[in-house]
MIVEXTOR-322282 format. One record per residue (C-alpha): residue number from 1; residue in three letters; x negated, z negated, y negated; chain. Coordinates in steps of 0.05 Angstrom, whole numbers, plus 5000, padded with zeros to 4 digits. Layout:
BEGIN
R   nr  rest    xx    zz    yy  kette
R  NUM   Ala     X     Z     Y      A
...
***
This chain:
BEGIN
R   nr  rest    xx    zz    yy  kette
R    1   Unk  2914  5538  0302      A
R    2   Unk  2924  5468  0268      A
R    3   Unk  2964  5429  0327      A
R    4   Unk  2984  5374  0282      A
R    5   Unk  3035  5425  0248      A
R    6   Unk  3069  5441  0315      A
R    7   Unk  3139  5405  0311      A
R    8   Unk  3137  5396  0401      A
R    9   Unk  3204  5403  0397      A
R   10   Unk  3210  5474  0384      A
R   11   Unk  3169  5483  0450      A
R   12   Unk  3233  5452  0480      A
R   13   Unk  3284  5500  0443      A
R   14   Unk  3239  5558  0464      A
R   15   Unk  3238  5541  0534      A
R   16   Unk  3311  5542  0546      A
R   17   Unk  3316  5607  0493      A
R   18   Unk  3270  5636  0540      A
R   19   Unk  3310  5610  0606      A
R   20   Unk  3373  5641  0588      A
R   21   Unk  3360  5698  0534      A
R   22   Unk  3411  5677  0505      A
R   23   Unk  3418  5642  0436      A
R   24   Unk  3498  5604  0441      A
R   25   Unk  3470  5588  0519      A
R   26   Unk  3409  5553  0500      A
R   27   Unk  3444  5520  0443      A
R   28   Unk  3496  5499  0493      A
R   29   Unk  3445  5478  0538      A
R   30   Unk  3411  5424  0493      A
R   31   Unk  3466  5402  0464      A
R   32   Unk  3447  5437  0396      A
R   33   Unk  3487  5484  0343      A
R   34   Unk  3478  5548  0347      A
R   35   Unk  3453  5559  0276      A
R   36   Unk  3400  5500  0296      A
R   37   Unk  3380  5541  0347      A
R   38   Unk  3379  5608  0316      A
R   39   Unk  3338  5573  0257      A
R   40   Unk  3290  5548  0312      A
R   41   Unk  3282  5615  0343      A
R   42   Unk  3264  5636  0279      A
R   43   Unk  3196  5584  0267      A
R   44   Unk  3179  5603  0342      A
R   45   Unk  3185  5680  0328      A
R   46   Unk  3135  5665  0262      A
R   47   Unk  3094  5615  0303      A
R   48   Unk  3071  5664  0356      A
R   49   Unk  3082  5721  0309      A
R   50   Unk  3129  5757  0371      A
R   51   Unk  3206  5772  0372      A
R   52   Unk  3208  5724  0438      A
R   53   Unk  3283  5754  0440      A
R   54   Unk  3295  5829  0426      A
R   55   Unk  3368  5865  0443      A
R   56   Unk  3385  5910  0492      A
R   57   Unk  3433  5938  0528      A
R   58   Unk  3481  5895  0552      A
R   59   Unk  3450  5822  0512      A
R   60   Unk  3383  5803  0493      A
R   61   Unk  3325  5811  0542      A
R   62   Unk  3251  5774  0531      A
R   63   Unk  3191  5806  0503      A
R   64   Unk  3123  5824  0543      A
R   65   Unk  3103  5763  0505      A
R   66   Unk  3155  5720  0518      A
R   67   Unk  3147  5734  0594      A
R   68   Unk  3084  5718  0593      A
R   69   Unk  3096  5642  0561      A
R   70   Unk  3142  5626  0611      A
R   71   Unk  3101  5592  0661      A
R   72   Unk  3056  5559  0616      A
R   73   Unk  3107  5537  0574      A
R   74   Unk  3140  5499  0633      A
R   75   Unk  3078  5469  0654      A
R   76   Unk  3058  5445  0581      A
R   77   Unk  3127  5413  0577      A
R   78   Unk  3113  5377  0648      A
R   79   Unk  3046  5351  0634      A
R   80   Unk  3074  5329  0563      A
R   81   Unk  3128  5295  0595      A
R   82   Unk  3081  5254  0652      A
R   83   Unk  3033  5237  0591      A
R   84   Unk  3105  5200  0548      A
R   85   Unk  3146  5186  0603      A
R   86   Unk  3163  5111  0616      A
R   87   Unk  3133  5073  0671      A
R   88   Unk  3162  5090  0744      A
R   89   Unk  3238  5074  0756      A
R   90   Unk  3255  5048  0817      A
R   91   Unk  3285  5097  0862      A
R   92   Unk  3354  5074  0867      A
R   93   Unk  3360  5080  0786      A
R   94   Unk  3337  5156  0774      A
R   95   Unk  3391  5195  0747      A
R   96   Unk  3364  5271  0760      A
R   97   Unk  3403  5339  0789      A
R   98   Unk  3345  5358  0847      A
R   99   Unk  3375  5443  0855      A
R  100   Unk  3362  5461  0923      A
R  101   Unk  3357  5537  0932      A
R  102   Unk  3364  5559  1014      A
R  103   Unk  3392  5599  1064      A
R  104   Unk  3454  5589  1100      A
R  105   Unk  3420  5571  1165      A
R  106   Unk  3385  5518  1146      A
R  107   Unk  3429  5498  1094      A
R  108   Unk  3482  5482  1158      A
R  109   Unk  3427  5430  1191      A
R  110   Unk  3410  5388  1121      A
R  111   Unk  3467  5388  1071      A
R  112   Unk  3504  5326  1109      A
R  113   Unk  3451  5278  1121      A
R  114   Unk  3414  5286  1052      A
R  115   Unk  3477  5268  1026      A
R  116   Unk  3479  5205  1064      A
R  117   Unk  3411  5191  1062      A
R  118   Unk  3405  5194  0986      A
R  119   Unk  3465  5156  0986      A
R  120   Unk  3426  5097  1017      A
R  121   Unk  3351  5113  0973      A
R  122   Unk  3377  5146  0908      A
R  123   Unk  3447  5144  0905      A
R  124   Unk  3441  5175  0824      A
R  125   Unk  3401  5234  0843      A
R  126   Unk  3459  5297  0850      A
R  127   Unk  3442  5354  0890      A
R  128   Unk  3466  5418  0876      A
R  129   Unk  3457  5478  0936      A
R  130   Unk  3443  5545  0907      A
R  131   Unk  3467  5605  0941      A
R  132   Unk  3404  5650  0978      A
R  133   Unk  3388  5720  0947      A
R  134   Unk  3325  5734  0976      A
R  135   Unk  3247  5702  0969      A
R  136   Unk  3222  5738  0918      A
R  137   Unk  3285  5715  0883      A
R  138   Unk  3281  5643  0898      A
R  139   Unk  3208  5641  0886      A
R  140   Unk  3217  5666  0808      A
R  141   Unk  3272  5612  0800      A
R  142   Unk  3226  5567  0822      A
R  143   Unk  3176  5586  0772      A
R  144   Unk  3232  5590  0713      A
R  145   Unk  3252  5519  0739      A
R  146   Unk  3318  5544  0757      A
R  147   Unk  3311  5515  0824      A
R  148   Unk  3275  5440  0840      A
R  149   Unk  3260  5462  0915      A
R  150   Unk  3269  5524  0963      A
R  151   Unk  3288  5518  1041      A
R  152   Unk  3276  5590  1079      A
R  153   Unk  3222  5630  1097      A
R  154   Unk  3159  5656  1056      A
R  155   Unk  3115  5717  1085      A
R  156   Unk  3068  5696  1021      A
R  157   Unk  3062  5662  0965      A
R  158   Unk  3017  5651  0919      A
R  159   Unk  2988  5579  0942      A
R  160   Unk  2954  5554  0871      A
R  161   Unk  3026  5563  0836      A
R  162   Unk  3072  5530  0890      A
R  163   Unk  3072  5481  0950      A
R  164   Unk  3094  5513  1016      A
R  165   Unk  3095  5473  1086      A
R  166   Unk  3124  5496  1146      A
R  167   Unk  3178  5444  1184      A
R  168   Unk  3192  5478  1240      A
R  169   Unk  3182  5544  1279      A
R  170   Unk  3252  5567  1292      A
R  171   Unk  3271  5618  1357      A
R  172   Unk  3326  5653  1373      A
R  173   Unk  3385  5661  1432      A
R  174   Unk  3437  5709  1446      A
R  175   Unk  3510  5676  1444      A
R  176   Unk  3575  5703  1474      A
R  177   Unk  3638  5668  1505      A
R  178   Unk  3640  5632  1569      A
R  179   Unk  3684  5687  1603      A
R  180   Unk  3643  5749  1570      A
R  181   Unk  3638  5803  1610      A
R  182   Unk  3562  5807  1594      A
R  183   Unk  3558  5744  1624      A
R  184   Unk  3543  5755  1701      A
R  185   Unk  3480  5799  1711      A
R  186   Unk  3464  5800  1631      A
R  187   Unk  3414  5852  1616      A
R  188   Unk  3390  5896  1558      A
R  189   Unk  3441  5943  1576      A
R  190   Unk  3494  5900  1585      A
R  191   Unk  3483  5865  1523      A
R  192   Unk  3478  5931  1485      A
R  193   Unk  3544  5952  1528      A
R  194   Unk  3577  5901  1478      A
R  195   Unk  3587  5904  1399      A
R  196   Unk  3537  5850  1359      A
R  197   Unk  3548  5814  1300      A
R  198   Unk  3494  5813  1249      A
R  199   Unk  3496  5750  1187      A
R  200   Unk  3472  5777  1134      A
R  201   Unk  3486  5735  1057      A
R  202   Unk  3465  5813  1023      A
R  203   Unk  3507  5851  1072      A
R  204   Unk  3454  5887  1108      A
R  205   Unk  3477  5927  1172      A
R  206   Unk  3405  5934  1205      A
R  207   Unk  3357  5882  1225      A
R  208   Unk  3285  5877  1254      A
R  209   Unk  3317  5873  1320      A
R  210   Unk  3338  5950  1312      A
R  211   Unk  3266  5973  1303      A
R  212   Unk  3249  5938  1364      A
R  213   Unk  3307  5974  1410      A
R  214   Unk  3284  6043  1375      A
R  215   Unk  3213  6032  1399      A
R  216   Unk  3251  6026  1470      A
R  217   Unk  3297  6084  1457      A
R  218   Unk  3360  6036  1455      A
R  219   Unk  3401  6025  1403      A
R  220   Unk  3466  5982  1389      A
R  221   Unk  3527  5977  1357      A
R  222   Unk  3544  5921  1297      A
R  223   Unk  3609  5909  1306      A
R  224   Unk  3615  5863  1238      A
R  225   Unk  3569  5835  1194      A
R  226   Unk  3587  5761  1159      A
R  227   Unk  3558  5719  1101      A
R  228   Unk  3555  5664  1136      A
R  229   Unk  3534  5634  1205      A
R  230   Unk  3597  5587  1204      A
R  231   Unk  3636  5656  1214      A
R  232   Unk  3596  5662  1281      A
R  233   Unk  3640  5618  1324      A
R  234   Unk  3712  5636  1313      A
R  235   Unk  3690  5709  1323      A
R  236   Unk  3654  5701  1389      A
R  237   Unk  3711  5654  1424      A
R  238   Unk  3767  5706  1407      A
R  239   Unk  3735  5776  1424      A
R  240   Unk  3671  5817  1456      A
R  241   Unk  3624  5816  1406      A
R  242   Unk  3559  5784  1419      A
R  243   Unk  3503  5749  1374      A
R  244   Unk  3441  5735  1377      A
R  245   Unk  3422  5680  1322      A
R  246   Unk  3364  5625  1298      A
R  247   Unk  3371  5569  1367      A
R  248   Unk  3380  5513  1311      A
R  249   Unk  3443  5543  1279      A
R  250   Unk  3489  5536  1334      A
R  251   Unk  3541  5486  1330      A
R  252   Unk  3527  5426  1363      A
R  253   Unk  3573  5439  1417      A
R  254   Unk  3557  5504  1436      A
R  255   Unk  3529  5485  1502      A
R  256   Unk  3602  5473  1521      A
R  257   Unk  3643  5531  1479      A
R  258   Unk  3590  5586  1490      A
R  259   Unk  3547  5635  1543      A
R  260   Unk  3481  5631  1510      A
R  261   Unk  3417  5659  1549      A
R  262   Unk  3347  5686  1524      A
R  263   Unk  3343  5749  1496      A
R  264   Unk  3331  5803  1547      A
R  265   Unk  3269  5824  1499      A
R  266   Unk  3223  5789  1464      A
R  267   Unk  3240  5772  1393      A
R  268   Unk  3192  5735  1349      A
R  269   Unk  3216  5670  1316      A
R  270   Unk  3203  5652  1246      A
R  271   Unk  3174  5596  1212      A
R  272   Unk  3219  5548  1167      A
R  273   Unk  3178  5534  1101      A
R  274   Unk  3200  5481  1052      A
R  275   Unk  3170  5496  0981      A
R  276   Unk  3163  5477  0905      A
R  277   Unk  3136  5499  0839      A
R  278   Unk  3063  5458  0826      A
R  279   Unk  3093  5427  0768      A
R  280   Unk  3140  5389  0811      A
R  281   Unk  3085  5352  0843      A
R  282   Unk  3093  5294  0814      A
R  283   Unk  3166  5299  0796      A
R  284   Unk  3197  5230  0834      A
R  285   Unk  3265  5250  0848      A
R  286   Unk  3250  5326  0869      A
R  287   Unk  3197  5291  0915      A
R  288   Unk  3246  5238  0943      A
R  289   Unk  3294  5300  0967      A
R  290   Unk  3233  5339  0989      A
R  291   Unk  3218  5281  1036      A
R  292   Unk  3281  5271  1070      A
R  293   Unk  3290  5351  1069      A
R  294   Unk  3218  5338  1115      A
R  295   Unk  3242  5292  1156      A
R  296   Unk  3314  5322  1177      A
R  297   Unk  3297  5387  1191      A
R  298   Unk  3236  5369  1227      A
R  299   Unk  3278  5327  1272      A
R  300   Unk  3329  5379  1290      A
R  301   Unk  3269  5417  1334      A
***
């Protein structure tokens, strides 16, 4: 193939085609017509000599081929970009959204003092939270560059393709009111005497802690599951139910409001990973949030 008659810029119409399989999207997207874009669809269909973009029920969906160009599409467009980009702009004159994919827990500890924080460094790099669905899920938008940076936790990933640290190693406590019944004498059986709430973003009744009280021949009762860890307190000042939750996502005053005590089992913690696609390596802005996303988590252990 002749490189010289590669117009780049289809490479940049094809990588947001590709992003949202969608042809009025994309043209949206770049700020393009939609009959540019269709036309450009068009050279990149004859130029890999692949439909890229077929249709199918319910909108178009990407070829075999077109999934497999993805990745190295992104990555040619990054290392073009670092080859043509101009020199390095001081911090506090970027202008870049950083998307932040995480969890609710940790999203609770960090969203606050980034804000301030960049307000200080970068005060023109926006951050925009993206709601958790899962690793797997966060880790593909990652690698779509859908998402600048993931907060949660990672069993495995695949090391050579993304950057994964771990901040902290994160435990967990069993919370209930001051005046809970549970409270004097708490035990395994008094705790499971009592109706638990579970947080769950996916609205999952069952937990690891389950399999654990079925290897002990116990078992408890969820009383409600919630989205959302801010949820937690109301529920636990006005009733019975009792939770057990990640240490670090209590409120800050929940040495005064609550009852909180070990659980009467062990429970394995979890690390708290902080990760990015390798093409972000040298991006400055996503960097700059990925530092003080470092440093304020690490300092809530």
């Amino acid at each position: 193939m002749n490189l010289r008659s590669i117009d780049l810029n289809l490479l940049v119409v094809l990588d947001a085609l590709l992003d949202e399989a969608h042809v009025s999207r994309a043209a949206a997207k770049l700020n393009l017509s939609q009959p540019a874009t269709s036309s450009a669809l068009e050279r990149c269909r004859h130029l890999f000599g692949d439909p890229l973009l077929e249709r199918g029920k319910g909108g178009m969906r990407l070829t075999p081929k077109a999934e497999a160009l993805r990745d190295p599409l992104k990555n040619l467009l990054v290392g073009i970009a670092a080859v043509v980009d101009a020199p390095e702009e001081p911090l506090h004159e970027i202008r870049q959204c950083v998307r932040v994919v995480t969890a609710d827990h940790p999203g609770i500890l960090m969203t606050g003092p980034l804000h301030r924080a960049l307000a200080r460094s970068a005060p023109g790099i926006d951050i925009v939270i993206q709601p958790w669905h899962g690793a797997p899920a966060a880790l593909e938008s990652l690698a779509r560059g859908a998402s600048d940076i993931a907060v949660s936790v990672f069993p495995s990933l695949d090391e050579t393709a993304f950057h994964c640290e771990t901040l902290l190693d994160e435990d967990y406590v069993v919370a209930m009111r001051n005046d809970h019944p549970a409270a004097a004498g708490f035990s395994l059986d008094r705790w499971l005497d009592y109706p638990h709430i579970i947080v769950s973003g996916r609205g999952e009744t069952r937990s690891g802690l389950d399999d654990q009280l079925a290897a002990l021949g116990k078992f408890r009762r969820v009383g409600i599951v919630v989205p959302s860890f801010l949820m937690v307190p109301p529920l636990l000042e006005e009733s019975d139910l009792i939770v057990m939750m990640p240490r670090h996502c209590l409120p800050p005053d929940a040495a005064s409001r609550f009852h909180i005590v070990e659980p009467p089992i062990p429970v394995p913690g979890f690390p708290l990973h902080l990760a990015w696609h390798r093409r972000r390596d040298k991006d400055r802005a996503v960097q700059h949030v990925a530092d003080h996303l470092r440093a304020i988590l690490t300092s809530a252990i």
